[in-house]
C-alpha positions in Angstrom: -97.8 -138.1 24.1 -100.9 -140.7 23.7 -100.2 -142.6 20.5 -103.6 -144.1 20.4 -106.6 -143.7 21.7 -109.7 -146.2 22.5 -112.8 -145.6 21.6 -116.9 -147.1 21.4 -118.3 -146.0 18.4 -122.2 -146.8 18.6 -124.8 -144.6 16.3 -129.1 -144.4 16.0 -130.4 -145.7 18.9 -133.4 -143.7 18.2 -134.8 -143.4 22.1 -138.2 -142.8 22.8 -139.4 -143.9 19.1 -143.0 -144.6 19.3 -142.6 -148.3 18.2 -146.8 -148.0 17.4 -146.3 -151.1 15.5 -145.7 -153.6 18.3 -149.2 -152.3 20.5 -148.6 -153.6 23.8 -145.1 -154.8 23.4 -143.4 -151.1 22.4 -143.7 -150.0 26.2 -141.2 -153.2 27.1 -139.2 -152.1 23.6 -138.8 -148.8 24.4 -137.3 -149.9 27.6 -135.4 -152.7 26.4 -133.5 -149.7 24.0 -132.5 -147.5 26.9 -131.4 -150.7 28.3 -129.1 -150.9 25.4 -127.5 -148.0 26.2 -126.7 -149.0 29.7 -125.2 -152.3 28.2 -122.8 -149.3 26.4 -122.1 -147.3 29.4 -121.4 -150.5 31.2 -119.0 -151.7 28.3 -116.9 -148.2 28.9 -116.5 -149.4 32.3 -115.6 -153.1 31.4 -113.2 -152.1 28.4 -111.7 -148.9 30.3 -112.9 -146.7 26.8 -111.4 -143.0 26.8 -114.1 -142.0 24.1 -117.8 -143.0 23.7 -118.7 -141.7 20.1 -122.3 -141.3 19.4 -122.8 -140.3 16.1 -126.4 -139.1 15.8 -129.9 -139.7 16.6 -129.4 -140.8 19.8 -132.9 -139.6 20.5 -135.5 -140.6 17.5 -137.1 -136.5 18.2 -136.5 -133.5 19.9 -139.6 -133.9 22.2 -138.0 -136.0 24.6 -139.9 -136.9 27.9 -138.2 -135.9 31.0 -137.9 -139.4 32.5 -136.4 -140.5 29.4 -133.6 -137.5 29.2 -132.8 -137.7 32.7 -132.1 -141.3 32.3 -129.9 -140.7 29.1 -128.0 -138.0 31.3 -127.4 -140.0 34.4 -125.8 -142.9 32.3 -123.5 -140.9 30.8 -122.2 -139.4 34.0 -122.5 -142.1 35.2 -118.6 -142.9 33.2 -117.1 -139.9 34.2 -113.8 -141.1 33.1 -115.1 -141.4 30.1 -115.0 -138.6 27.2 -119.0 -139.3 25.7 -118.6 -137.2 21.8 -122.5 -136.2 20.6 -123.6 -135.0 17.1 -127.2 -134.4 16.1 -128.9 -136.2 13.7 -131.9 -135.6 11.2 -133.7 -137.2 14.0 -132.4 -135.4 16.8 -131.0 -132.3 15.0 -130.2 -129.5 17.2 -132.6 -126.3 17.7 -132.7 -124.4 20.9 -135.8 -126.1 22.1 -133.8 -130.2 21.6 -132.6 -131.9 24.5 -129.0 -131.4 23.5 -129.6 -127.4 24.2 -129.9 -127.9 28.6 -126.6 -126.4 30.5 -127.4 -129.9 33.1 -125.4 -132.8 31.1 -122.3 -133.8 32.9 -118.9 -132.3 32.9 -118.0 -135.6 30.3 -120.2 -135.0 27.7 -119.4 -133.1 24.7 -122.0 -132.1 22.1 -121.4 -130.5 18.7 -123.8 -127.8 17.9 -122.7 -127.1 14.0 -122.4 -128.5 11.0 -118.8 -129.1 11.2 -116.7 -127.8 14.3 -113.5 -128.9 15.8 -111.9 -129.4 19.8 -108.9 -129.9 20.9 -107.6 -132.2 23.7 -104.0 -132.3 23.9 -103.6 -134.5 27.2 -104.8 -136.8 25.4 -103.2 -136.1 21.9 -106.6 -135.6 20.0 -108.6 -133.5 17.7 -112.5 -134.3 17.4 -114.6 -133.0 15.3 -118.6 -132.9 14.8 -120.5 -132.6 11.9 -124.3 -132.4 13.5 -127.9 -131.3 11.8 -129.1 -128.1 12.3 -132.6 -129.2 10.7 -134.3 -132.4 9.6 -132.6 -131.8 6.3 -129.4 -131.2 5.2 -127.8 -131.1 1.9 -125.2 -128.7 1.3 -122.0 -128.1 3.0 -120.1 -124.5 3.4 -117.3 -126.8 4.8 -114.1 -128.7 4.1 -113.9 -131.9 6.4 -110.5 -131.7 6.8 -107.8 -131.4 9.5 -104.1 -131.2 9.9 -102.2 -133.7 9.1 -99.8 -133.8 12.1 -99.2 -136.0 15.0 -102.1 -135.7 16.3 -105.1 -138.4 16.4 -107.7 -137.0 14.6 -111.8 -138.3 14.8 -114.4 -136.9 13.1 -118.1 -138.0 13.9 -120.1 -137.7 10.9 -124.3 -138.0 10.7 -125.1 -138.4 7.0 -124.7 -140.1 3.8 -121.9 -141.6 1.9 -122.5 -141.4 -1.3 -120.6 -141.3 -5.2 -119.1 -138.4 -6.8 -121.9 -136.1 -8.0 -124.8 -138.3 -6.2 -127.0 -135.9 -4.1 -128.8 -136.3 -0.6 -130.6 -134.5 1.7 -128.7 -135.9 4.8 -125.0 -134.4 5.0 -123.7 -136.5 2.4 -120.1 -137.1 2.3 -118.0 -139.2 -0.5 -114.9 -141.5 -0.6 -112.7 -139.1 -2.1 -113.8 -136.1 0.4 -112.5 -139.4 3.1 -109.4 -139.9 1.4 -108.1 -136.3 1.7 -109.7 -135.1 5.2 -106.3 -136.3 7.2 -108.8 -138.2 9.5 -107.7 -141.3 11.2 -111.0 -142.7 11.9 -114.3 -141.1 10.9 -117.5 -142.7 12.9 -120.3 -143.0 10.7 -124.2 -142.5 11.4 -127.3 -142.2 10.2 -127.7 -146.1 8.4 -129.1 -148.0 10.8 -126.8 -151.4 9.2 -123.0 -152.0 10.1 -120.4 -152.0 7.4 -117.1 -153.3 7.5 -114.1 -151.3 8.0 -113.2 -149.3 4.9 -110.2 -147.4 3.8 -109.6 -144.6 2.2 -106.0 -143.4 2.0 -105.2 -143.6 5.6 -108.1 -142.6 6.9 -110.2 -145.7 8.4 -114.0 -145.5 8.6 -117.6 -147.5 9.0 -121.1 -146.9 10.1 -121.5 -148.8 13.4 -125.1 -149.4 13.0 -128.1 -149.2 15.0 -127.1 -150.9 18.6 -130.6 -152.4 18.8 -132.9 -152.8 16.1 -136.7 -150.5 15.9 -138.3 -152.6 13.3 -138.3 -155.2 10.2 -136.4 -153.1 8.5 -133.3 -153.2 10.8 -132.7 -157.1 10.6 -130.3 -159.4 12.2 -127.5 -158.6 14.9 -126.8 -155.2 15.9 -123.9 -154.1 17.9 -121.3 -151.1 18.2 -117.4 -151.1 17.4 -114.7 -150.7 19.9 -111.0 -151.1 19.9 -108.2 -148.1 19.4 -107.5 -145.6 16.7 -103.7 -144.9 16.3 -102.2 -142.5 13.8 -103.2 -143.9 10.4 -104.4 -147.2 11.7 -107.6 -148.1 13.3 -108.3 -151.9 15.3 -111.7 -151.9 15.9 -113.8 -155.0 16.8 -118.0 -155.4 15.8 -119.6 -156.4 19.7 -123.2 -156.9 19.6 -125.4 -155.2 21.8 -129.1 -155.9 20.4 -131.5 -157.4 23.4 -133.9 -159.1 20.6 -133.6 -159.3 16.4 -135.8 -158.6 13.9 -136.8 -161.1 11.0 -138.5 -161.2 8.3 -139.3 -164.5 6.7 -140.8 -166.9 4.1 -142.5 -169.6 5.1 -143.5 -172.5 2.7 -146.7 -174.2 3.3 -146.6 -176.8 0.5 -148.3 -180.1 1.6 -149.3 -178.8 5.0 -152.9 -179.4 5.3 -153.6 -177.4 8.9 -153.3 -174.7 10.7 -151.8 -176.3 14.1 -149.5 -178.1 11.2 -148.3 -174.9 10.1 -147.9 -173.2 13.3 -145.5 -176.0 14.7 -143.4 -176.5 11.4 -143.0 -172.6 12.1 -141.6 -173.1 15.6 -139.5 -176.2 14.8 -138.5 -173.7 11.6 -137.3 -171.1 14.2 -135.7 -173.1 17.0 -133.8 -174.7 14.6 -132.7 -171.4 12.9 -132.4 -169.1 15.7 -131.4 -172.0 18.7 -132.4 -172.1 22.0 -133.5 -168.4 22.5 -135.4 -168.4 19.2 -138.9 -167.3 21.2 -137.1 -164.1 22.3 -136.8 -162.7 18.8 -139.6 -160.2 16.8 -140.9 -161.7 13.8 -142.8 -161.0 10.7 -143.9 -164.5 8.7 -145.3 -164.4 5.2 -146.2 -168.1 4.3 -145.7 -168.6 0.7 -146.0 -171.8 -1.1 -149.2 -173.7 -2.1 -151.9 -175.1 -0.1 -153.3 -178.3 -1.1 -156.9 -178.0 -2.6 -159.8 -176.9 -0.2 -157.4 -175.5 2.3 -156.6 -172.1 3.1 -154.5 -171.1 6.0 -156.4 -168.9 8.6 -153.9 -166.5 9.5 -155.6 -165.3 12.9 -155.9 -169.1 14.1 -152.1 -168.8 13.1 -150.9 -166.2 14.6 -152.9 -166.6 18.0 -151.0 -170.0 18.3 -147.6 -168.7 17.7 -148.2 -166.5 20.0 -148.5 -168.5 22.2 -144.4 -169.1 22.2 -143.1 -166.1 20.5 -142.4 -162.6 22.0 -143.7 -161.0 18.9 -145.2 -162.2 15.8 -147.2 -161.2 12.5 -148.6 -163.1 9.7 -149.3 -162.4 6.3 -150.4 -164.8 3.7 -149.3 -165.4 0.6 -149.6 -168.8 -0.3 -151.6 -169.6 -3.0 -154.6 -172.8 -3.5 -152.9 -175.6 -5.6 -155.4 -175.0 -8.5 -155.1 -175.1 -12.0 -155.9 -171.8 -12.9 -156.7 -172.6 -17.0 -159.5 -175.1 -15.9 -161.5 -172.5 -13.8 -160.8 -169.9 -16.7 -162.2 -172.0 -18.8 -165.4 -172.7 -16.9 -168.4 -170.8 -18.8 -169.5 -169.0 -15.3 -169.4 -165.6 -13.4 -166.6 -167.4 -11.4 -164.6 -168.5 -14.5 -165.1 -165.0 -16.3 -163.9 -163.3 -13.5 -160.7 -165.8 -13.7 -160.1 -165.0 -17.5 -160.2 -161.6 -17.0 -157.5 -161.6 -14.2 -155.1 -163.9 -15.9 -155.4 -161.3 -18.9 -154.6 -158.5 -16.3 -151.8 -160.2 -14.8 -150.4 -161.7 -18.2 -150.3 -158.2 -19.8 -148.9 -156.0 -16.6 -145.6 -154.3 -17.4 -143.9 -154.6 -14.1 -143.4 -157.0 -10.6 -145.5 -155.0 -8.6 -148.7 -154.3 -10.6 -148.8 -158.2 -11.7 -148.5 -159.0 -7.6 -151.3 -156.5 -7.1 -153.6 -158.1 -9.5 -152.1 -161.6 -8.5 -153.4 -160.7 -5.0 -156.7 -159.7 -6.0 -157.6 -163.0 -8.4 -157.0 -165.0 -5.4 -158.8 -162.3 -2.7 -161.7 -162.8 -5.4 -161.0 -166.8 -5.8 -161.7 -166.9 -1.8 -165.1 -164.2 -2.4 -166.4 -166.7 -4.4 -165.9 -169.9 -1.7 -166.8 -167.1 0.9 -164.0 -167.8 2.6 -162.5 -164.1 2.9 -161.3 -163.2 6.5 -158.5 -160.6 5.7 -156.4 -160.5 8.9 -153.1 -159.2 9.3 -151.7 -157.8 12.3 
C-alpha cells in the first residue's frame, strides 16, 4: 500500500488570454505561457511526479483555438506515466461546448465535470476529488467536502474562494473550518492567481499555488507551482518557480533630475540593480513620482521610447509634480492664479484619497494648459 504520493500542484495559467495590453508583444506572451506549461510537463518527467494537479482555469475561455488545445493535449500525453487531475474554473467552467467536453485527451488525464465528485485509485492508495464550475459563477454548494477518514490519501482540487465564516462569494467559496473537518490530506487551491504558504487546518494541509506565469501588473513578482509528496496527514511540498518573465509595478522618483535621457538611465541603473543581470527581460509599468525642478517636465513618450530601447516591455505614466509653490501662484491676481485658488479649494475640502488625486491631477494637467505644455501620453 502507497503511503504517500507525489504530486505538482500548479493552478490559472489562463492559456490563450488575449493579453490586448502588451500590442505586439502578447503574440510572444501567449507563447511564452504555453511554454510554461511544457516547463511543467517537463518537471513531471525530471521529478518522476505520479499526480499533476491543475486546479482550474487552465484555459482563460471556453473558445479555445484548435492549435492551442491540441498543443495543451499533446503535452499532457506526452507524461503518460503521469496521473494529470483537471477541474474547471470560472474561466474555463465546463459546458458541453468547452474544450474539457472532447472524448480525444489521453488515457492520463482526468477531468472533473461537477461541482464536487470523487475517484478512486486504489493501486495507488488514493481518493481525488474535484470541485469544478459549471458556469462563470458559482455561489452555493448542495455539497459536503468531505471524505472518509481511513487509510487512504485523500486530495481534493478546489477552484474557488477561501473565505470567513458567513463571508459570501460568487466563486465556490470554501472556509477554514469546512477545511478542518473534510478528512483531506492536502486540498490544491485555485482560482488566486498569488501563492500562499502552506496552511493547516486540523490535519488537513492546504495552499493556492498561484499563477505559474504571470498575465499582467496585477500578478507581480515570481510565480511558480508546488511539488513534493502528500502522506497521510502530512504534506512536504516545496514552492519551484516556473514564470519565463515578471511583472512590476514601480515608483520612480525624479527629484533633481533635470532630463529626460537623465531619467531614462537612472531608470535602467534602478532596474539592473534591482532585478540583476536579466533585469531587461522583465515587463514593466513606471510611474515617476517625485518633483521636477522648475521649468522641467518629464516627456513621457521621449521616456518611454528610450527605455525601450533596453527593456522587453515598458509603460510610463507620470506623476511627478513641478517644484512650485503652489500659495504664490494662488495668490497671483490672474486667470492662471484663479484657476489655482479654486483647485487648492477643491482638493483642500475633498472627503476622500481618490477624489483629492483626481482633482490633484487636474490642477497640474491645467498648470501645464497654461505653459502649453500638455502632451498626455501613456501607453
Amino acid at each position: 500500500m502507497n503511503s504517500k504520493i507525489k504530486i505538482l500542484h500548479c493552478s490559472d495559467l489562463h492559456i490563450g488570454a488575449e493579453l490586448s495590453f502588451l500590442k505586439n508583444k502578447s503574440k510572444n506572451r501567449r507563447a511564452e505561457i504555453m511554454n510554461t506549461l511544457k516547463k511543467i510537463t517537463d518537471m513531471c518527467t525530471i521529478q518522476q511526479i505520479d499526480l499533476l494537479i491543475v486546479a482550474g482555469d487552465l484555459f482563460d475561455s471556453n473558445h479555445v483555438d484548435s492549435a492551442t488545445l491540441s498543443t495543451v493535449k499533446s503535452l499532457f500525453a506526452s507524461i503518460p506515466d503521469t496521473l494529470i487531475a483537471v477541474v474547471c474554473g470560472n474561466h474555463d467552467y465546463f459546458a458541453v461546448d468547452s474544450p474539457y467536453s472532447d472524448d480525444d485527451w489521453s488515457s492520463n488525464v482526468v477531468i472533473f465535470y461537477q461541482r464536487f465528485s470523487k475517484i478512486e485509485f486504489p493501486n495507488k492508495n488514493l481518493r481525488l476529488c474535484g470541485s469544478s464550475f459549471l458556469g462563470s459563477y458559482q455561489e452555493n454548494r448542495n455539497h459536503e467536502i468531505c471524505v472518509p477518514d481511513d487509510n487512504m490519501i485523500n486530495i481534493l482540487i478546489y477552484h474557488g474562494d477561501l473565505v470567513s465564516e458567513n463571508q459570501t462569494s460568487k466563486y465556490n467559496p470554501i472556509t477554514v473550518r469546512e477545511i478542518e473537518n473534510s478528512n483531506f490530506d492536502y486540498i490544491a487551491l485555485g482560482h488566486i492567481h498569488s501563492a500562499t504558504t502552506l496552511q493547516r487546518a486540523g490535519n488537513t494541509t492546504y495552499a493556492y499555488s498561484g499563477t505559474p506565469d504571470g498575465n499582467g501588473f496585477d500578478e507581480t513578482g515570481k510565480k511558480g507551482v508546488y511539488s513534493g509528496c502528500i502522506y497521510k496527514h502530512r504534506a512536504d511540498l516545496a514552492f519551484y518557480e516556473t514564470s519565463s518573465r515578471i511583472y512590476e509595478n514601480i515608483d520612480f522618483n525624479t527629484d533633481s533630475r533635470s532630463s529626460n535621457l537623465h531619467i531614462s538611465k537612472s531608470i535602467l541603473r534602478y532596474l539592473e540593480d534591482t532585478y540583476g543581470e536579466n533585469y531587461s527581460e522583465n515587463l514593466y509599468r513606471i510611474t515617476l513620482t517625485g518633483k521636477s525642478p522648475d521649468g522641467f517636465r518629464p516627456d513621457v513618450k521621449a521616456i518611454t521610447t528610450e527605455l525601450q530601447n533596453s527593456l522587453y516591455y515598458v509603460s510610463v505614466k507620470d506623476k511627478s509634480r513641478p517644484d512650485t509653490d503652489l500659495s504664490i501662484l494662488a495668490a497671483d491676481f490672474s486667470l492662471k492664479g484663479i484657476f489655482v485658488k479654486k483647485m487648492l479649494n477643491k482638493i483642500n475640502t475633498c472627503e476622500d484619497g481618490t477624489e483629492k488625486e483626481i482633482y490633484e491631477n487636474a490642477l497640474y494637467i491645467g498648470l501645464k494648459a497654461f505653459d502649453g505644455e500638455v502632451n498626455f501620453y501613456e501607453d
